[in-house]
C-alpha positions in Angstrom: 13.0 35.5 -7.8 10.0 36.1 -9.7 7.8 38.5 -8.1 4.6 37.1 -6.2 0.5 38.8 -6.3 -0.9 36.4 -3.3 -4.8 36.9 -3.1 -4.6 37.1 1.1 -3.0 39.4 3.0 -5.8 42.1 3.5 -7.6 41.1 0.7 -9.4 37.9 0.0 -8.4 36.4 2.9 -8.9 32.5 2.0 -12.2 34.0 0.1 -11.5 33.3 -3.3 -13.9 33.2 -6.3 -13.9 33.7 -10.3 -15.9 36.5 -9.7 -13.4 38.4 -7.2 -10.4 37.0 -8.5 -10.2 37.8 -12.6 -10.3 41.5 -11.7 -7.2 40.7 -9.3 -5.4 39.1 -11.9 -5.8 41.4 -14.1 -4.7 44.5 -12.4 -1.5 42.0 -10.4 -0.9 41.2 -14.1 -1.0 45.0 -14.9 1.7 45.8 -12.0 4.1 43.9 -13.7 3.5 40.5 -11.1 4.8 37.6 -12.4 3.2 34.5 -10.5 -0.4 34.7 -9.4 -1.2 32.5 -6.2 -4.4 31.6 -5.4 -4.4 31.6 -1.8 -6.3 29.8 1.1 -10.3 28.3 0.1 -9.7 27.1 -3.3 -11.0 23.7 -2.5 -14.0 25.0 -0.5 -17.6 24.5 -1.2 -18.9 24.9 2.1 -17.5 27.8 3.6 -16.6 25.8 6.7 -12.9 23.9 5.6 -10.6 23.7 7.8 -11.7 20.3 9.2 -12.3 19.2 5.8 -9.2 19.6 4.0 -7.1 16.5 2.3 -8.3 16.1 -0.9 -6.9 19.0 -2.3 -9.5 19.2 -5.2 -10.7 22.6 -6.4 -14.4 23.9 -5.3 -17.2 23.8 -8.2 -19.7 26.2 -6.1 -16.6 29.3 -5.7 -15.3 28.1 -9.7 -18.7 27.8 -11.9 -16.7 27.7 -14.6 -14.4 25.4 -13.1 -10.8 26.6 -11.7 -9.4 25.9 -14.6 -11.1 29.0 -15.6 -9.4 31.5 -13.3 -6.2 29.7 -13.8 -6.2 29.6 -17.9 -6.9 33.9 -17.0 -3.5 34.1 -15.1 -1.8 32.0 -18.0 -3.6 34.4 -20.3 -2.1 37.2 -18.3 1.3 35.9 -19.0 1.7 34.8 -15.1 2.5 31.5 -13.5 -0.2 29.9 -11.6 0.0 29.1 -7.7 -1.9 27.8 -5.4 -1.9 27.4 -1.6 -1.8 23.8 0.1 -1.1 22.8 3.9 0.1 19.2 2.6 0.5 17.7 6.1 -2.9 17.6 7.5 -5.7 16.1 6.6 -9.7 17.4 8.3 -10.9 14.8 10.6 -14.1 15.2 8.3 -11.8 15.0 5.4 -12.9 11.6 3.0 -9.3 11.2 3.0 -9.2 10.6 6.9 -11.1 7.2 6.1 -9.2 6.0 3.1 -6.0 6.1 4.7 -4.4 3.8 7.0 -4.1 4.8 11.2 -0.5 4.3 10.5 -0.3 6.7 8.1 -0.8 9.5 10.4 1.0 10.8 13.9 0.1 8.3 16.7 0.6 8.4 20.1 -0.6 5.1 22.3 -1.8 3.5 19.3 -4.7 6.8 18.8 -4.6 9.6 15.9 -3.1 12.8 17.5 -6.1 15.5 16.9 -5.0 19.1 16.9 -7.2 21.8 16.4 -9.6 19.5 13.9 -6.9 17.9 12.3 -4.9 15.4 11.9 -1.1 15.2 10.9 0.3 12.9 8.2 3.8 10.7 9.0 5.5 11.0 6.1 7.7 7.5 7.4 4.7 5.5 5.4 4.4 5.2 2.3 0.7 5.7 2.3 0.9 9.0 3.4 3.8 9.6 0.4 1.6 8.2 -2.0 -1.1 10.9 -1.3 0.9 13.5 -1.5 2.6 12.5 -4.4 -0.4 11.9 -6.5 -1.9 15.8 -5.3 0.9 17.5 -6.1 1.3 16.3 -9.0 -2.0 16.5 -10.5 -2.2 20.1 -9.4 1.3 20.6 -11.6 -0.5 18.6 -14.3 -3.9 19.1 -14.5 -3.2 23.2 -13.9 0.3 24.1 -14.8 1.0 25.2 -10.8 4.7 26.4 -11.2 4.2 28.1 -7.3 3.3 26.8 -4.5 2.6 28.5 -0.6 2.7 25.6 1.6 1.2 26.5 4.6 1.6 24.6 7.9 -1.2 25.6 10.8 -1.2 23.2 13.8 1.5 22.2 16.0 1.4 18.3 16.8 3.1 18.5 19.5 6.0 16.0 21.0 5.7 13.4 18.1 5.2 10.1 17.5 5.4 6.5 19.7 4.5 4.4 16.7 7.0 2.5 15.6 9.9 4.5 17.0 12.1 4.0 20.3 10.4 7.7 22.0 8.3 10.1 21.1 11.2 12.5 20.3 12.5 9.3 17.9 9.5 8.9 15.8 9.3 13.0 15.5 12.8 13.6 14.1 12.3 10.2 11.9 8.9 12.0 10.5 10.5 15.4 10.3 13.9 13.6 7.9 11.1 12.1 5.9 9.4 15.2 5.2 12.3 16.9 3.9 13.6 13.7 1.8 9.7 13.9 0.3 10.2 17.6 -0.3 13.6 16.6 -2.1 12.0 14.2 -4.5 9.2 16.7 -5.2 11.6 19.3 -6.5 13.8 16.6 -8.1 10.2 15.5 -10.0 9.6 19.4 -11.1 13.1 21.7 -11.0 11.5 24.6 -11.9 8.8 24.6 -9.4 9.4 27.3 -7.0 7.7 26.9 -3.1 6.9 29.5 -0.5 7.9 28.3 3.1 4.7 30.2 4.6 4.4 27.6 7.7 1.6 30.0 9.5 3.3 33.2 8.7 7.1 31.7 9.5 6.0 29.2 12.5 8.6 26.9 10.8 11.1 28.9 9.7 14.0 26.3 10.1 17.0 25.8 7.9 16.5 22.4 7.0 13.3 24.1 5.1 14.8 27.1 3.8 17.9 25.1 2.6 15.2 23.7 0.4 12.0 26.0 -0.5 12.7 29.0 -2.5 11.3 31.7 -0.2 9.5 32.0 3.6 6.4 34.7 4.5 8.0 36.8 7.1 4.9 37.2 8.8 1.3 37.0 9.0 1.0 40.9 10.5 -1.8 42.4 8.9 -1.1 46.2 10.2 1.4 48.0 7.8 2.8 49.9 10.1 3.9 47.1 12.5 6.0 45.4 9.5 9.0 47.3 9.1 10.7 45.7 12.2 9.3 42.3 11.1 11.0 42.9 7.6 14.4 44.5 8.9 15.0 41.7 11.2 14.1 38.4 9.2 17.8 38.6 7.5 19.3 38.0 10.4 17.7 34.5 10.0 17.4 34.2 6.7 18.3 34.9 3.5 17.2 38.3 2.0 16.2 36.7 -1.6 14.2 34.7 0.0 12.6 37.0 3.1 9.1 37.3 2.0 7.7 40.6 3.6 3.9 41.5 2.4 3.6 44.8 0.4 0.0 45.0 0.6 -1.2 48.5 -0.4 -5.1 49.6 -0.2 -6.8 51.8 -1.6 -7.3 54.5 0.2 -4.3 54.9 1.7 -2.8 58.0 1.3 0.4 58.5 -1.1 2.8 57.9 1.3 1.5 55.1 3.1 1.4 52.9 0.0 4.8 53.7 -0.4 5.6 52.6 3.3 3.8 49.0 2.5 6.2 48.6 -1.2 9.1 49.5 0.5 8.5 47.0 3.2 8.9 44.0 0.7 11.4 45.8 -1.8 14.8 44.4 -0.4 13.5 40.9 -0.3 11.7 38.7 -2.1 8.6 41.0 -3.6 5.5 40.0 -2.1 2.2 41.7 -3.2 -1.2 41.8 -2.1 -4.0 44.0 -1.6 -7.2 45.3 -3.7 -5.1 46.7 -6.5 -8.4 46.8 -8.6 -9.8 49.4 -6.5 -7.1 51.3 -7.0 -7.0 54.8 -8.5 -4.7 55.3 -11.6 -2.4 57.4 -9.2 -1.6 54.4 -6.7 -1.7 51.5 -9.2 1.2 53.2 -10.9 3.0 53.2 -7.4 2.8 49.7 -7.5 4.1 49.2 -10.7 6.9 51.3 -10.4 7.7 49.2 -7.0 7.5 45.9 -9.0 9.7 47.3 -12.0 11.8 48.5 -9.3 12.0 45.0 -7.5 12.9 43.8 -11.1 15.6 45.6 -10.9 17.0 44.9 -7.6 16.8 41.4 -7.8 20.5 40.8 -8.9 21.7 42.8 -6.3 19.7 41.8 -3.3 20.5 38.0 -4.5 24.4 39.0 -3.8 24.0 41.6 -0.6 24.6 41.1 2.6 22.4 42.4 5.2 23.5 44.9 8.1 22.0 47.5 10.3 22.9 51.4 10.0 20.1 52.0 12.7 20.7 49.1 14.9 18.6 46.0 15.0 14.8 47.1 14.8 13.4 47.1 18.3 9.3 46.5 17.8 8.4 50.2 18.5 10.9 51.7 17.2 10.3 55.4 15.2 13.2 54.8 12.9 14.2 51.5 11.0 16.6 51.1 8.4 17.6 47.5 6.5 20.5 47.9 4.2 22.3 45.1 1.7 26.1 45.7 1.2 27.1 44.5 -2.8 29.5 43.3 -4.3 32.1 45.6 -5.9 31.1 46.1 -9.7 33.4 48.3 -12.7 35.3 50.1 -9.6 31.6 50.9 -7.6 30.6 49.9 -4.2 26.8 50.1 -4.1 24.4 49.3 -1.1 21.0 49.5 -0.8 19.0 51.1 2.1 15.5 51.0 2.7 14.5 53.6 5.7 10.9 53.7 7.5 9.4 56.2 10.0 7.2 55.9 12.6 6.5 58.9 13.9 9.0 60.5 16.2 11.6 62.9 15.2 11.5 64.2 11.7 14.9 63.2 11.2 17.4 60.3 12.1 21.2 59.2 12.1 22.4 56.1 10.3 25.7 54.8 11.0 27.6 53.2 7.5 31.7 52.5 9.3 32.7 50.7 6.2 32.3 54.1 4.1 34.0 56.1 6.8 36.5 58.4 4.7 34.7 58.3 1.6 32.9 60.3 -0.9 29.7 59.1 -1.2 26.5 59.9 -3.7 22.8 59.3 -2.2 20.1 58.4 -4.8 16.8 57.6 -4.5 15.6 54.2 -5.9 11.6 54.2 -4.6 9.5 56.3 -4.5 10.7 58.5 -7.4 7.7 61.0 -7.9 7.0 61.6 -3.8 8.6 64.7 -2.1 12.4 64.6 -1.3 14.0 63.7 1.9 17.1 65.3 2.9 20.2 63.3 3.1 23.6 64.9 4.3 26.6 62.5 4.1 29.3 63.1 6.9 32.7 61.4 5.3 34.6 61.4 8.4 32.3 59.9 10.7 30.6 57.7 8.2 27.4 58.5 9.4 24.2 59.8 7.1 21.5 62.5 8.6 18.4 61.5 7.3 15.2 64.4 7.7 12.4 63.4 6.1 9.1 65.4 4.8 5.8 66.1 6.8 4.7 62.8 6.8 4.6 60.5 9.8 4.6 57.6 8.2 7.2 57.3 5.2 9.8 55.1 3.9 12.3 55.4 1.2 15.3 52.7 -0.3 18.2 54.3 -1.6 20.8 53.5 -3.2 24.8 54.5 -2.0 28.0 54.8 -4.0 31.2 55.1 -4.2 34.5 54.0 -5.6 35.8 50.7 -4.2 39.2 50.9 -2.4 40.3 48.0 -4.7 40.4 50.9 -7.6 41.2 54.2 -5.4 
C-alpha cells in the first residue's frame, strides 16, 4: 500500500511538464510520498490528444530534456515512477489506427465502433495483445514504471458482432480477454502495482478489483462533496484499496486541509494538489497525514468497514467511516474518521459492539489542531461528538478497549 502523489486532481490536470513537475516531486517526495505518477498528457505534443492517443510514447516538446529526465528526478527522490495510460483505445488520428488490423478493434456490421474520437481495441486478437504487450513493457523498461493509473474514458457500448454469436457474445468474450491480458501482465512484472482509475470508478467491477491493486473513488473535484464519496466506496470495495483524493491547496485554511487528508486516510492514501506552493505550516500537515497513513496501513489492510452515523447520504452535515480491527495483545482498536458539514456543532455515533465497555478516545490526525470533545456513553454504546468553531472539520480517531476474549 505504498502511498500515491498523482499530478491531477486540482493540480496539473493532464498538464504536465519538466518545468511544473520537478518542483512537485520534490515537495510529494518531501511529504513522505512514495510513488510519483505522472498523470494524463505525458505523450502530448500538441495540446490537442485525446484523438491521438495509441502510441503511448512520451512528448519531446512538454520533456526537453526528455522524460526520462523527470522520471530519473522521482528515482532520485527515492520514489517509484508512474505513469497514466488508457490502454484500450486508440485516437482515430492515432498512427496506430492505421497499423493495426480492422479486426483488431470493436466491430459492429463489419465497421470500427467510434466513440467520442476513439476507437476500442478487442483484446480476442492477437494484434491488439501484441500492442499492448510491447507498450507496457517498454514503459517498465525503458523507465522503471513500477505504477500504473489505467484509465478507461469511453463507453463502447453493446459490444461486438465480429466473430461472435451476438453482440452481447463477442462483448463478454472481449471483456474475459482483457482480464486474462491483465493476468499475464502482472504474471510478467509481480511487483507492479496498478490503479483501477476507469474515469473516476466508471468500471469499478470485481473481476477488475480482484486483480488491480487499488480503484480512484471518484473524479469529484470539490473537497467538500467527498466525504460521502469516501465513506461509502467500502461498501463496494475493499478499504486498502479505496482510493479517495486528498488534494489539499494552498490557501486553504488549517482546517480545511485537514478535511481533504482525512478524506483519503482510511484507505488507500491518495495525494494531490500544489504542495509546492505550500506554506511551511500546511506542508507539514501533509506530512504528518502521510506518516500517519504509514502507520495505518496494517490496520486498515485487516479492518472491516461499518457505519457509526449511518450510510452517508450526499448532503449529509455529519459523516463518519470507521474500520473495526482485529483483536491484538488483549486490545480491540477501531479507527474512525468523522467529517462536518456544517450543521450542528455536534453529532451522535452509534458503536453496539462496544456497548458495556470502557472505552479510551484518541486522536490519530490532526494532532496540532484544536480538540474536539468526545464523551463516551458505556451503556448505550454511543459517542457524543462536538466539534470546534469550524464548519468544515474532520478528524480519525482511534478507540480502545480490552477484548472480551481477555476480560
Amino acid at each position: 500500500m505504498p502511498v500515491v502523489f498523482n499530478d491531477y486532481m486540482n493540480t496539473l490536470d493532464g498538464d504536465p511538464t519538466t518545468e511544473k513537475l520537478l518542483p512537485l516531486i520534490a515537495a510529494a517526495a518531501e511529504a513522505g510520498a512514495e510513488v510519483f505518477c505522472i498523470d494524463a498528457g505525458w505523450y502530448d505534443d500538441s495540446g490537442a490528444w485525446w484523438d491521438t492517443v495509441g502510441e503511448w510514447t512520451p512528448s519531446t516538446t512538454r520533456f526537453p530534456g526528455g522524460l526520462s529526465e523527470v522520471v530519473e528526478a522521482i528515482r532520485d527522490a527515492g520514489m517509484s515512477p508512474g505513469l497514466w495510460l488508457e490502454p484500450e483505445v486508440v485516437g482515430v488520428r492515432s498512427p496506430v489506427a492505421d497499423t493495426l488490423p480492422d479486426e483488431a478493434f470493436l466491430l459492429r456490421h463489419g465497421q470500427r465502433i467510434v466513440e467520442h474520437h476513439r476507437y476500442h481495441l478487442d483484446l480476442r486478437h492477437p494484434a491488439a495483445l501484441a500492442h499492448l504487450d510491447r507498450v507496457v513493457d517498454r514503459l517498465i523498461a525503458d523507465f522503471g514504471v513500477g505504477f500504473f493509473k489505467f484509465d478507461y474514458n469511453i463507453d463502447p457500448g453493446p459490444g461486438t458482432d465480429h466473430d461472435a454469436d451476438s453482440v452481447g457474445d463477442g462483448l463478454l468474450r472481449h471483456n474475459r480477454a482483457h482480464l486474462a491480458w491483465l493476468d499475464r501482465l502482472l504474471d510478467r512484472h509481480p511487483g507492479l502495482v496498478i490503479e483501477n482509475c476507469s474515469s473516476g470508478a466508471m468500471r469499478m467491477d470485481f473481476a477488475m478489483l480482484s486483480r488491480l491493486a487499488m480503484q480512484s473513488t471518484s473524479d469529484q473535484q470539490d473537497f467538500t462533496k467527498y466525504p460521502p464519496i469516501a465513506a461509502a466506496a467500502p461498501v463496494s470495495l475493499l478499504p486498502e484499496q479505496a482510493a479517495s483524493w486528498a488534494y489539499p491547496q494552498p490557501g486553504m485554511s488549517e482546517e480545511e486541509t485537514a478535511f481533504c487528508l482525512v478524506t483519503g486516510l482510511l484507505g488507500r492514501f491518495y495525494v494531490s494538489g500544489h504542495l509546492n506552493r505550500m506554506d511551511e505550516r500546511h506542508r507539514g500537515m501533509v506530512a504528518e497525514a502521510v506518516a500517519t497513513a504509514k502507520t495505518l496501513r496494517t490496520a486498515i489492510a485487516n479492518g472491516h468497514p461499518y457505519w457509526p452515523a449511518g450510510l452517508p447520504g450526499w448532503t449529509d452535515p455529519w459523516i463518519a467511516l470507521a474500520l473495526r480491527g482485529p483483536t491484538r495483545d488483549g486490545i480491540d482498536e477501531d479507527l474512525v474518521s468523522i467529517w462536518r458539514r456544517g450543521g450542528p456543532s455536534g453529532t451522535e455515533l452509534r458503536f453496539p459492539h462496544l456497548a458495556g465497555r470502557d472505552v479510551t478516545v484518541t486522536p490519530v490526525f490532526p494532532l496540532d489542531l484544536p480538540e474536539w470533545e468526545f464523551l463516551w456513553d458505556a451503556a448505550s454504546g454511543t459517542l457524543a461528538v462536538r466539534a470546534n468553531d469550524a464548519d468544515i472539520a474532520a478528524r480519525t480517531l482511534r478507540l480502545t478497549t480490552e477484548s472480551l476474549e481477555k476480560e
